[in-house]
N, C-alpha and C positions, 0 to 999 in steps of 0.2 A: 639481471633480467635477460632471460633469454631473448633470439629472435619474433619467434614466436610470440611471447608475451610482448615483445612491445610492439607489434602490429596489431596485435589484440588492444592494446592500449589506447592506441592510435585509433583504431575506428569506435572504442568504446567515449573517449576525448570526440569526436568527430559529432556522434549523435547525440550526448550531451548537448555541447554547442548548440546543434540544430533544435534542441526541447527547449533549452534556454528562452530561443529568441523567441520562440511562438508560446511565449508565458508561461511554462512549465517551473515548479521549482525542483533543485536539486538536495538533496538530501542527504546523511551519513547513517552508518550503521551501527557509531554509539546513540542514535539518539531515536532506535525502533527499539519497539517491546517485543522481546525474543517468544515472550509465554506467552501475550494474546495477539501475536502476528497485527500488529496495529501499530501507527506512527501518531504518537498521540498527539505534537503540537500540531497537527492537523485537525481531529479529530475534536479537538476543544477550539481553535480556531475558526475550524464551521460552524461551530455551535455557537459562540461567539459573535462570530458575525454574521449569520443568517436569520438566528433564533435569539434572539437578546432576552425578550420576558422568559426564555424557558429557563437560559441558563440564570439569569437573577433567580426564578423559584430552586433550580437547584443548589446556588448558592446559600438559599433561606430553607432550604429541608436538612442542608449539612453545617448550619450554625455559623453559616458566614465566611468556614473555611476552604479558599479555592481549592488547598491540593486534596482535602478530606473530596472535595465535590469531583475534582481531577477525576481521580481514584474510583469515584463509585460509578462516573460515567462510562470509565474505561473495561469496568468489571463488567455492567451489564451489558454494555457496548458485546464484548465479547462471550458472555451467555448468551445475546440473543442471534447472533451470527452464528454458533455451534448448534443453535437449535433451528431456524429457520435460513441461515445460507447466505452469501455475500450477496447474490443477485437478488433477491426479497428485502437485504433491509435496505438497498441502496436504491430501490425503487418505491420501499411504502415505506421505511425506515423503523423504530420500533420504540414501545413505551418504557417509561421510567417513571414511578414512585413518586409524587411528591414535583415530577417537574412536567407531565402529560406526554406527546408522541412529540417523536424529536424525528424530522426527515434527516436521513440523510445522503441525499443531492438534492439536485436544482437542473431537469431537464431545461433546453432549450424551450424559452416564451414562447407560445403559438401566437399570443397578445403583445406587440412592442410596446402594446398604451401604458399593460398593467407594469407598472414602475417597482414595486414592491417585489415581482416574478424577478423581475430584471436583476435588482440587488439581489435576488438568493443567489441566481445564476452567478452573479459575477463574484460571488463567497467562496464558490467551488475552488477545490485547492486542489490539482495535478500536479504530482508529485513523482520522481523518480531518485532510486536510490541506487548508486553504484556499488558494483562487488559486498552486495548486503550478506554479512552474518547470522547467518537465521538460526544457528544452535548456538544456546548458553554455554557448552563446554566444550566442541569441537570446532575447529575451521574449518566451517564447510559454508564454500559462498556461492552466492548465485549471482552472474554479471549486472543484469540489471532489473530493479522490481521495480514496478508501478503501483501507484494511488490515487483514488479518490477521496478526500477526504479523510485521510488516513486510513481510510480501506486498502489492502490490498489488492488491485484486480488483474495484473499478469506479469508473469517471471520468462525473461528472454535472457540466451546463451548466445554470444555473439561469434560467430569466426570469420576468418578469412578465406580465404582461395590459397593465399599462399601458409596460412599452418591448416590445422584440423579441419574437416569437410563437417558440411551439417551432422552427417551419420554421428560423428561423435557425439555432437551435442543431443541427439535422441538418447546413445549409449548412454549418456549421463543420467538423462532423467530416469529412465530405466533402472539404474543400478545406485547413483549416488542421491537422486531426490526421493525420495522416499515418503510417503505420508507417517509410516512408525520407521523409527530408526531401529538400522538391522543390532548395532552394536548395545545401546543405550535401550531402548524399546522406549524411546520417547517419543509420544505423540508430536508432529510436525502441523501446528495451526497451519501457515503459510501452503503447506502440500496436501491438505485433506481436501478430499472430496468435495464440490458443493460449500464449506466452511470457508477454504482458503481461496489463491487468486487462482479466477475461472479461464485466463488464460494461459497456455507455453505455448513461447515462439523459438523459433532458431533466427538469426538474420545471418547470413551468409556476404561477402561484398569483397570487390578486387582490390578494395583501396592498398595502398602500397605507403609506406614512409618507415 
């Protein structure tokens, strides 16, 4: 590892840390779905824990079997994201067959009474995954992705003051993040439009080690 990378390490180590403490979980990039840009142990764990009778009906429309249920939540999860957009279903969420309308999030309570709001809210799973692989067959990574609930909602490039200046990391999205890939012509869930995560950041910072 060069210089460079391990100052990048170093501050990418650094803000970790600081997600940690303030309840964030961390995450790896064998265990995100490359084809529907989705982290599903999240994804079935909201569900889980926010919506209990919906997931029992979808366990009882797929004959009892969780990974058959897994499976179909994650499928339409991800048709209805490509057809109406991350910001629509993470605000009215969207229906399923067989189990009724599944939200998915849990705005902050306007009511601290309602107890019920409270537990959605505190189901919400904020999630960050480091140096995420987001193509099936190339190494092409992005420093850090963000989640809601196994949503995707934004991909940040980190540098330093002492390697690459921001400009790089725009030069990247420009040229290596791509919504179709230039080589493969594969559609990129994670970089579409409206579909994938609604934010890019750069973070820039002096830290030194």
């Amino acid at each position: 590892m060069n210089d460079r990378d391990h100052r990048e390490r170093h501050f990418e180590a650094y803000v970790l840390a600081r997600l940690r403490d303030q309840g964030w979980l961390v995450g790896t990039t064998q265990d995100y779905d490359t084809e529907r840009a989705l982290y599903p142990e999240d994804v079935l764990g909201w569900l889980q824990d926010s919506q209990k009778e919906r997931w029992q009906r979808l366990l009882k429309a797929n004959h009892g079997d969780p990974a058959l249920a897994r499976e179909t939540l994650l499928e339409r999860l991800a048709q209805a994201l490509d057809k109406d957009g991350t910001i629509h279903l993470l605000r009215r969420g969207f229906s399923l067959a067989g189990c009724g309308h599944i939200e998915m999030s849990e705005a902050v309570p306007e009511d601290q009474r309602n107890a019920k709001v409270k537990e959605s809210y505190a189901a919400n799973r904020l999630r960050v995954v480091p140096q995420l692989q987001y193509h099936p067959s190339r190494t092409l990574a992005i420093d850090l992705v963000f989640f809601i609930n196994g949503i995707p909602v934004a991909t940040v490039e980190l540098k330093t003051d002492f390697t690459r200046s921001a400009d790089a990391a725009m030069a990247q999205y420009k040229s290596d993040r791509l919504p179709v890939d230039a080589k493969t012509r594969r559609r990129e869930p994670l970089l579409t439009f409206k579909r994938g995560a609604v934010s890019t950041l750069r973070c820039r910072t002096p830290i030194s080690g």
